[in-house]
N, C-alpha and C positions, 0 to 999 in steps of 0.2 A: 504494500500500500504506500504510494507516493505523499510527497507532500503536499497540504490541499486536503488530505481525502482524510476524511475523521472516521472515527468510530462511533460506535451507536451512539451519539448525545444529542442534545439538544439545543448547548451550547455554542454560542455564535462564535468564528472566530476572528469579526472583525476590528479586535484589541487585541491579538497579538502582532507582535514584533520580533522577526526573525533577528537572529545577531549572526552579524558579521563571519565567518568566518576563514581564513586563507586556504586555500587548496595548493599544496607543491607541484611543481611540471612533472610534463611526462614525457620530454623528451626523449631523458634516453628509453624509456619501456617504447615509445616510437619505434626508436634505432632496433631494437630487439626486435620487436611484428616487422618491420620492414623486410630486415634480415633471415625473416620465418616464413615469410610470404614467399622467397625465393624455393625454398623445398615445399612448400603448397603449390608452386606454378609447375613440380616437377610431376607431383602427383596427379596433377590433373592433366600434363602432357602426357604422361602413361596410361591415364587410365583414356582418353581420347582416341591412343590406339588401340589399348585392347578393344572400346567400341567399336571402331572404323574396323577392324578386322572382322568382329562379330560382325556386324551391317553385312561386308562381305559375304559372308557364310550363309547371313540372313536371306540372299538373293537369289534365293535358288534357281533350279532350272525348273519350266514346266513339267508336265509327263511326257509332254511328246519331245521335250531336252532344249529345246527355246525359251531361250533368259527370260524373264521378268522384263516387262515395260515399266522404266521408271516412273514411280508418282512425278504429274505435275507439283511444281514449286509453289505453295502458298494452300495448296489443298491437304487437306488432313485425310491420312490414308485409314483404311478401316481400323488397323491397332491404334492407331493415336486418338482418333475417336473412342475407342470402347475405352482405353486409357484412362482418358480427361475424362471421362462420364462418372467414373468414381468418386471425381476428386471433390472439394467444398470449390474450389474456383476453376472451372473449368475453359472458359477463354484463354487464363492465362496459362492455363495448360497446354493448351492446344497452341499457340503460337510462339510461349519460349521452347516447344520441342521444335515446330519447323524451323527455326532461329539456329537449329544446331545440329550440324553435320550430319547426314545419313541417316538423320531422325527417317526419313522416310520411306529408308529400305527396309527400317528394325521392326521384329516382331514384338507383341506385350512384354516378352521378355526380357528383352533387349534395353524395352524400355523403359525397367526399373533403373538399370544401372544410369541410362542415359539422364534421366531426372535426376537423378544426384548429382553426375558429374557438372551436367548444367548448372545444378543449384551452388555449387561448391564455385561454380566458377564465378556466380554475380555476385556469393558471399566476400569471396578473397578480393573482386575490386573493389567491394564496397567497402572493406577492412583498409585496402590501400591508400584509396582519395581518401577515407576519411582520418587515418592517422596522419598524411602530411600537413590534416589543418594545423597538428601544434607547433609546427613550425614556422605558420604564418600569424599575419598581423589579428586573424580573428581571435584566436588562443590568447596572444595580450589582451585582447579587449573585452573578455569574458567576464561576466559577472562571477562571482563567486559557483552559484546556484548552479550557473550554466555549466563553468568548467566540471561541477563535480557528475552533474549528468551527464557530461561529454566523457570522461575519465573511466564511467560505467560503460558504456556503449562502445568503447574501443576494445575494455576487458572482455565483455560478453561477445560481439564482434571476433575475436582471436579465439574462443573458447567454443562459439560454435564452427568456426574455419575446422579445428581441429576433429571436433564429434560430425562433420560432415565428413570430411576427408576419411577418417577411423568407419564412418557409414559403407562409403564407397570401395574404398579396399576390401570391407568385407563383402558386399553383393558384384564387384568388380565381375569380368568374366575370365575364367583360367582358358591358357590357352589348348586345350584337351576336348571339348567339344560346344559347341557352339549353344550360347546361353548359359551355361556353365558358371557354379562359381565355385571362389576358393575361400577359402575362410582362413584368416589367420586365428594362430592358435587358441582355444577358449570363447574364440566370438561367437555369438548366436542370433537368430532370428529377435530375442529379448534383446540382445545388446543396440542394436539398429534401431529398435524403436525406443528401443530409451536413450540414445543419442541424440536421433531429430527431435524425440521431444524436447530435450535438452537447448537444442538447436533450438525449438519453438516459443521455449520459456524465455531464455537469453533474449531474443528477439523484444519482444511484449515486455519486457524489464527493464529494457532499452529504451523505447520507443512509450510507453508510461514514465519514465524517467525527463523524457526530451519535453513534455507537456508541461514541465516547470520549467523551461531553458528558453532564453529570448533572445534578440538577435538575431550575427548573421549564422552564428552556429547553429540554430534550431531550424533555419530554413536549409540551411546546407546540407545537414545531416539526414531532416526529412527524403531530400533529394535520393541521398547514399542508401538509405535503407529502404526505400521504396521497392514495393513487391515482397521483402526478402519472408515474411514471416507466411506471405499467401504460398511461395512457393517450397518453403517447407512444409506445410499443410501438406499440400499436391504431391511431396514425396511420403509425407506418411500415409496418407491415403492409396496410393499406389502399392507403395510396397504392403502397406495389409492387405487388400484386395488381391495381392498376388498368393496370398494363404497364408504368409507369414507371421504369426502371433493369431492369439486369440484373446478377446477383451471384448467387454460389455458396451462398448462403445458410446460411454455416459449417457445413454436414456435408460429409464428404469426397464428392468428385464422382464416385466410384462409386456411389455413391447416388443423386448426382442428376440427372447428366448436362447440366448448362444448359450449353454451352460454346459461346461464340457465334462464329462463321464468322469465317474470317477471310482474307484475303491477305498470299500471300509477301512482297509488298514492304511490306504494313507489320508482318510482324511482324519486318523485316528493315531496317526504316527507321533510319536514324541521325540527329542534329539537332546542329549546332554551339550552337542557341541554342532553346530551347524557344521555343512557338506562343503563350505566353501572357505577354508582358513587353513592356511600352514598347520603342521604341528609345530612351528616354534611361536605361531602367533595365539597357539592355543592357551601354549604356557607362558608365553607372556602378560597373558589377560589373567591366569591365573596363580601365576606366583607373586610371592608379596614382593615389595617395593622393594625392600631391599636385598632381594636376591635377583631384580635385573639387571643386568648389566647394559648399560645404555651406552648410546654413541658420544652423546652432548650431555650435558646435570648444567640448568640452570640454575643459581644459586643469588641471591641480592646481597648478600654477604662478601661474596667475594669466595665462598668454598667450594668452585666447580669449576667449570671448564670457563661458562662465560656466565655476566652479569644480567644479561637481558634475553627475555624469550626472544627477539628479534637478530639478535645474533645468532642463534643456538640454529634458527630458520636458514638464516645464509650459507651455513656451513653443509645444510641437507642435499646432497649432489641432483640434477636434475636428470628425470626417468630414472632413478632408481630403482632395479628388480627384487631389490632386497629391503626388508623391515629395518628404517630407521628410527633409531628408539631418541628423544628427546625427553628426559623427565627433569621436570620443573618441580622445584624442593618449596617445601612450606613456602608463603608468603604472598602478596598481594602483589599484582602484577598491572601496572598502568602505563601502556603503549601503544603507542600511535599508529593506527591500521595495520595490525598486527596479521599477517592473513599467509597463508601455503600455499603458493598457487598453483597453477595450471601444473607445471613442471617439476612440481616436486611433487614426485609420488612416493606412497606404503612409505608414511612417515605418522607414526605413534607418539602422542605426548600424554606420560603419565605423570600424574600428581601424587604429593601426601594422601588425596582424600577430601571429600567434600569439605566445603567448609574451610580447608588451612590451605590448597593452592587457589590460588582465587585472581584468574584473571578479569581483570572490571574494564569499564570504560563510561564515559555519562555520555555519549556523541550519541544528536538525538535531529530531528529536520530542523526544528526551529535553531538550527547554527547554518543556513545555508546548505542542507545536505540533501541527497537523497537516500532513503530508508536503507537502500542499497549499500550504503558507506558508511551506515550508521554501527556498523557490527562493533563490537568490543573484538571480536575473535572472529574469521572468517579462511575457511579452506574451502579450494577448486581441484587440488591436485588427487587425483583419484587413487582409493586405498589406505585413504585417512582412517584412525582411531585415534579416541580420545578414553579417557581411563583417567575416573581417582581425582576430580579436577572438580570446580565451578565456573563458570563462565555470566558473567552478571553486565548490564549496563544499570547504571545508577542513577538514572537523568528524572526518573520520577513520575507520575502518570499526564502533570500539567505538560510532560515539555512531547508527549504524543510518541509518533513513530522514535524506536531509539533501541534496536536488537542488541541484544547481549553474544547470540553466537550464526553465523550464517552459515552452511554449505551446502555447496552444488559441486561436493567430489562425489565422484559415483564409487559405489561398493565403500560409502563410509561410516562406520561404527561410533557410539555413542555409548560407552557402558560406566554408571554409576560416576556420573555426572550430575551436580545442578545445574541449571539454565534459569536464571532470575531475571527480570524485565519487569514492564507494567503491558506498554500496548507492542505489539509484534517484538517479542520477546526472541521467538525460536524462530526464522526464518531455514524454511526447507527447501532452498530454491530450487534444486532440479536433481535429477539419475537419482540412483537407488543407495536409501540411507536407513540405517536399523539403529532402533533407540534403546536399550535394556537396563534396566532397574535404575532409572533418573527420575528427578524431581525438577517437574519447572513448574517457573510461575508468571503468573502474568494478568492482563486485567483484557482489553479489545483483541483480539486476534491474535492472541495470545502463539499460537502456534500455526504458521500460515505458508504458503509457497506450492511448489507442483513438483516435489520431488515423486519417488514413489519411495513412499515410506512408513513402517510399520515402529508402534509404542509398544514393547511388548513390556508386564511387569513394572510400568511405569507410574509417579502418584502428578498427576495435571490437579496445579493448586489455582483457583480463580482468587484474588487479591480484591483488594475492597477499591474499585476506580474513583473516578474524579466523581465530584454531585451530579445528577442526572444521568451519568453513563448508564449504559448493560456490558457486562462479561461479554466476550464470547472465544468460547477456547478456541476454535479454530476458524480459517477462512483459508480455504481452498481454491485454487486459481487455473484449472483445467480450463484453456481455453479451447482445442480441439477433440473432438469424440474419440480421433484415435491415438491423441497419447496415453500413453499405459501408467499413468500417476493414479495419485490419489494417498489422502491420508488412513490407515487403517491403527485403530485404537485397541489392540486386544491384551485381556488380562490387567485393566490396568484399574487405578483408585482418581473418580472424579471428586475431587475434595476442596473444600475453602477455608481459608488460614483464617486465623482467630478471628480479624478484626473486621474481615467478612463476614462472617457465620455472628457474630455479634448483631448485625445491623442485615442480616440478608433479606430481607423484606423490603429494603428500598434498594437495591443492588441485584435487579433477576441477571441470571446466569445463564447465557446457552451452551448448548453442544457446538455449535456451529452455524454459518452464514454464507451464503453463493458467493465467492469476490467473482465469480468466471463463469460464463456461459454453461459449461460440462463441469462446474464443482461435483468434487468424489470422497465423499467421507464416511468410515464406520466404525461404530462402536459396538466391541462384543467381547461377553462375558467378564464383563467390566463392572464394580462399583462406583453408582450412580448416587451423587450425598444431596441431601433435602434443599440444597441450595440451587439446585439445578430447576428451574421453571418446567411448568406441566408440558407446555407447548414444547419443548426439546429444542428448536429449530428456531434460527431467529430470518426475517425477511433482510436484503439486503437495501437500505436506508429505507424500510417501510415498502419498496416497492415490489413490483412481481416477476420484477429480471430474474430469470431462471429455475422459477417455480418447476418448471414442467421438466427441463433439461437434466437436471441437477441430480446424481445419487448420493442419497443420501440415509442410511440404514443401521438397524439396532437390530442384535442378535444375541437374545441371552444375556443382557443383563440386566443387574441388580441392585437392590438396594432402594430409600425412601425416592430417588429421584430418576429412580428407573422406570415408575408407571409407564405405560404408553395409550392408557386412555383418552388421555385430553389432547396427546401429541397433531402435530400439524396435519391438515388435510393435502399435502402438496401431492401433487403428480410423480413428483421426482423423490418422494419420501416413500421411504418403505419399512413394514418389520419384517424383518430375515428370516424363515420359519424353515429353511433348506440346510440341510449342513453341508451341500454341493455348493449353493449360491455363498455361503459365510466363508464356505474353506478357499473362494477364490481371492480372499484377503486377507491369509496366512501369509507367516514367512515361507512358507515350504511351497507358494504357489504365487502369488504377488512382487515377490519380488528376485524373480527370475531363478525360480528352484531351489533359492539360498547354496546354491551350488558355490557361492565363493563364503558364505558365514562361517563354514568352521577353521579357516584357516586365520581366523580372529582369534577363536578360541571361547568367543563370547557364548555361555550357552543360550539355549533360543528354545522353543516348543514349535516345531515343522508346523505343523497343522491345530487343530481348535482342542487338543486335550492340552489341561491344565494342572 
């Protein structure tokens, strides 16, 4: 949720006043994407041929051995048509494929790959004209506000460059038989679609970002990113229609009925340790602190390797295939955009223990930010774990958006952790993230974003908001049917801290609220505490944006604030009453087989036994 955009209140806020504050350049992170764009222009010159050779292949001979008459130039051939008819924007389907090469020899098959490569290719220039603005005169003349939404959109920009490129190599075509692909090692039809969602999220993050940004950077950037988010749509659309994944495709399932088969024993399966984790990641989640032997020991003392968690980050080598351990010793930790990014990957920071490592931060929109920069703590680099830690921003319920931890690393872990805030406390911006036995808290949207990601064992505390607010734990931001997000809440304790439950009568409580067209949330076999309102479900500012669209479902739980008698009449509301339909938002099925969880170490429950 951008700045601007409030929470449930009723509070005006035409008396506040944002403060000041300086945002650093980016040149040199320019210099770097510049420099990264050169090996993206490589990949997309190879994958151009492997096309171009497929197209060939694609042209066959008649029966009677007389070539193919080429399609006319500007007409869409029968595949490209059936193609585009999938997609949510179909025009632009149909003409950014004639726009590119041999589109019109390729069969449907052909022309998954081609959709990507296309798409990769107007993401990387829109990364390129738009990073040379920091070196011109608009970058000096930026408002604060503007540079930090520009600063986002270059990061998100480079980050979907890469989960496209990582798309395309995997549905690429091998040179062995025509349409053909090859997968590098571990990838799967789930990784794909949770990349372009990623790709999809990034976008929409960007471009809600840019809605607070004035000037000429707000038209110019408008320019860059133009199309980019319709024609990632059109690739996830395509490639599911090609069969790849299977999802609800955010209308309720009385509509749609996909609910795919299943057996008793897995949907009954239990796991000490998830399928997807080293054995040394297993025992590092599970031995005590002081029996791991780390890379880096942050220490404020002066008793370790270095003094500050942002050192300890530098020293983490870039792509790393091995578990880099960072633990940070007792103490309170206040640092300036603290964040793992893209490039540093399978990198673990473990703490003392809730409560004594305590990374804070108060950065909140009312300083010129957007939500996105607001984090205290923030990782991108895929393969993150966190362990034994807090993560808190301190800025208060008046000063609004203001995250304490953000990530959008895919296959990132979250075990026995707090997460403290008031409004958008836990941001789960994108790819798949598991949360186990943490406490957060928070008061508006308390926990929001489009990752795909699962609260197992977890206690969600609603805080007592500002006068007039409403709680609400979550707000989910599924803009398209076919990305495969969504928040699933199981085994967990919905509870409110003292000074709530003192006064909960003038402070209702929801489960959740549509931020997005296809919002995806559920809650199962979960306690539900008296604080929670009858009605479950709150409207998004009172209105009826995404009533119909929107899932949203209870499955088995309990507790005073579990009734679902009075609960909402929505279209897009459901009770769970299938343990087919519930088990599709396990770890063992949601988030992509938990095939990489055990190599965490973190235990998990596969499927809905408790």
């Amino acid at each position: 949720m951008e700045y601007g955009r409030l929470g449930p209140t009723d509070l005006s806020r035409a008396d506040e006043t944002p403060v000041n504050r300086p945002r650093s350049s980016t040149t040199a992170n320019t210099k770097i994407i510049l420099f990264s764009l050169l090996a993206i222009v490589l990949i997309v010159a190879s994958a151009i041929s492997a096309v171009l050779v497929t197209v060939v292949r694609s042209r066959a001979s008649t029966d009677d051995g007389r070539l193919k008459e080429p399609t006319l130039a500007g007409k869409p051939t029968q595949a490209i048509s059936r193609t585009c008819s999938r997609t949510r924007f179909p025009d632009l389907c149909v003409n950014s494929l004639l726009d590119f090469p041999g589109s019109t020899a390729a069969t449907e098959r052909d022309l998954v790959h081609i959709s990507f490569n296309m798409t990769l290719q107007h993401f990387s220039k829109a990364l390129y004209i738009s990073a040379a603005i920091s070196s011109s005169g608009v970058y000096a003349s930026m408002d604060p506000r503007s540079r930090a939404a520009y600063d986002d959109c270059l990061e998100l920009l480079d980050e979907s460059v890469d989960a496209i490129a990582r798309s395309l190599t995997t549905v690429s075509p091998s040179g062995a038989s025509p349409g053909g692909t090859v997968r590098p090692l571990g990838s799967s039809s789930d990784d794909v679609l949770t990349w372009l969602s990623a790709a999809l999220t990034n976008q929409e993050t960007c471009a809600e970002g840019m809605e607070g940004a004035s000037g000429a950077v707000k038209s110019q950037m408008a320019n860059n990113l133009k199309d980019l988010s319709e024609l990632v749509s059109n690739c996830l659309a395509i490639f599911s229609a090609s069969g790849a994944g299977d999802d609800f495709s955010g209308v309720p399932i009385q509509n749609r009925r996909r609910l795919m088969a299943m057996r008793k024993e897995e949907v009954e399966e239990k796991e000490d340790f998830p399928k997807w984790l080293s054995k040394r990641d297993r025992r590092l989640l599970s031995l005590p602190v002081s029996a791991v032997q780390a890379d880096v020991i942050v220490s404020k003392d002066g008793n370790g390797s270095v003094k500050t968690i942002a050192e300890a980050i530098k020293k983490v080598p870039e792509y790393g295939n091995r578990r880099f351990v960072i633990y940070i010793k007792a103490g309170r930790y206040e640092e300036d955009n603290l964040k793992v990014g893209r490039k540093k990957t399978n990198v673990m920071i473990i703490g003392d223990g809730k409560g004594k490592t305590v990374i804070t931060g108060g950065r909140n929109v009312l300083q010129e930010m957007t939500t996105f920069h607001t984090a205290s703590f923030a990782a991108s680099g895929s393969g993150f774990i966190a362990r034994d830690m807090t993560f808190e921003n301190y800025a208060g319920p008046a000063k609004h958006q203001a995250v304490a931890l953000r990530l959008s690393s895919d296959h990132a872990v979250v075990y026995r952790c707090n997460v403290i805030g008031y409004q958008d406390t836990c941001y789960v911006h994108s790819n798949r993230q598991f949360f186990r036995e943490c406490d957060i808290y928070g008061t508006v949207d308390f926990i929001f974003g489009n990752a795909a990601v699962v609260f197992q064992n977890c206690s969600l505390y609603a805080r007592k908001p500002m006068p007039q607010q409403k709680n609400t734990i979550t707000a989910q931001n599924r803009k398209d049917p076919n990305q495969n997000t969504g928040i699933s809440i199981h085994n967990c304790r919905i509870l409110a801290t003292s000074d709530l439950q003192a006064s909960k009568g003038s402070f209702p409580t929801y489960l959740g609220r549509p931020w997005k067209m296809y919002a995806r949330t559920v809650y199962m076999i979960s306690y539900i505490g008296d604080h929670v309102h009858p009605r479950g479900w709150l409207e998004w500012n009172t209105s009826n944006f995404a009533l119909d669209t929107c899932y949203y479902g209870e499955y088995m739980n309990f507790g005073p604030g579990a009734a679902i008698g009075q609960r909402v009449k929505w279209a897009g509301y459901r009770i769970i009453t299938s343990t087919v339909e519930a088990s599709r938002f396990t770890v063992g099925q949601f988030i992509s087989g938990s095939s990489w969880l055990p190599s965490t170490g973190v235990a998990f429950i596969s499927g809905l036994s408790t």
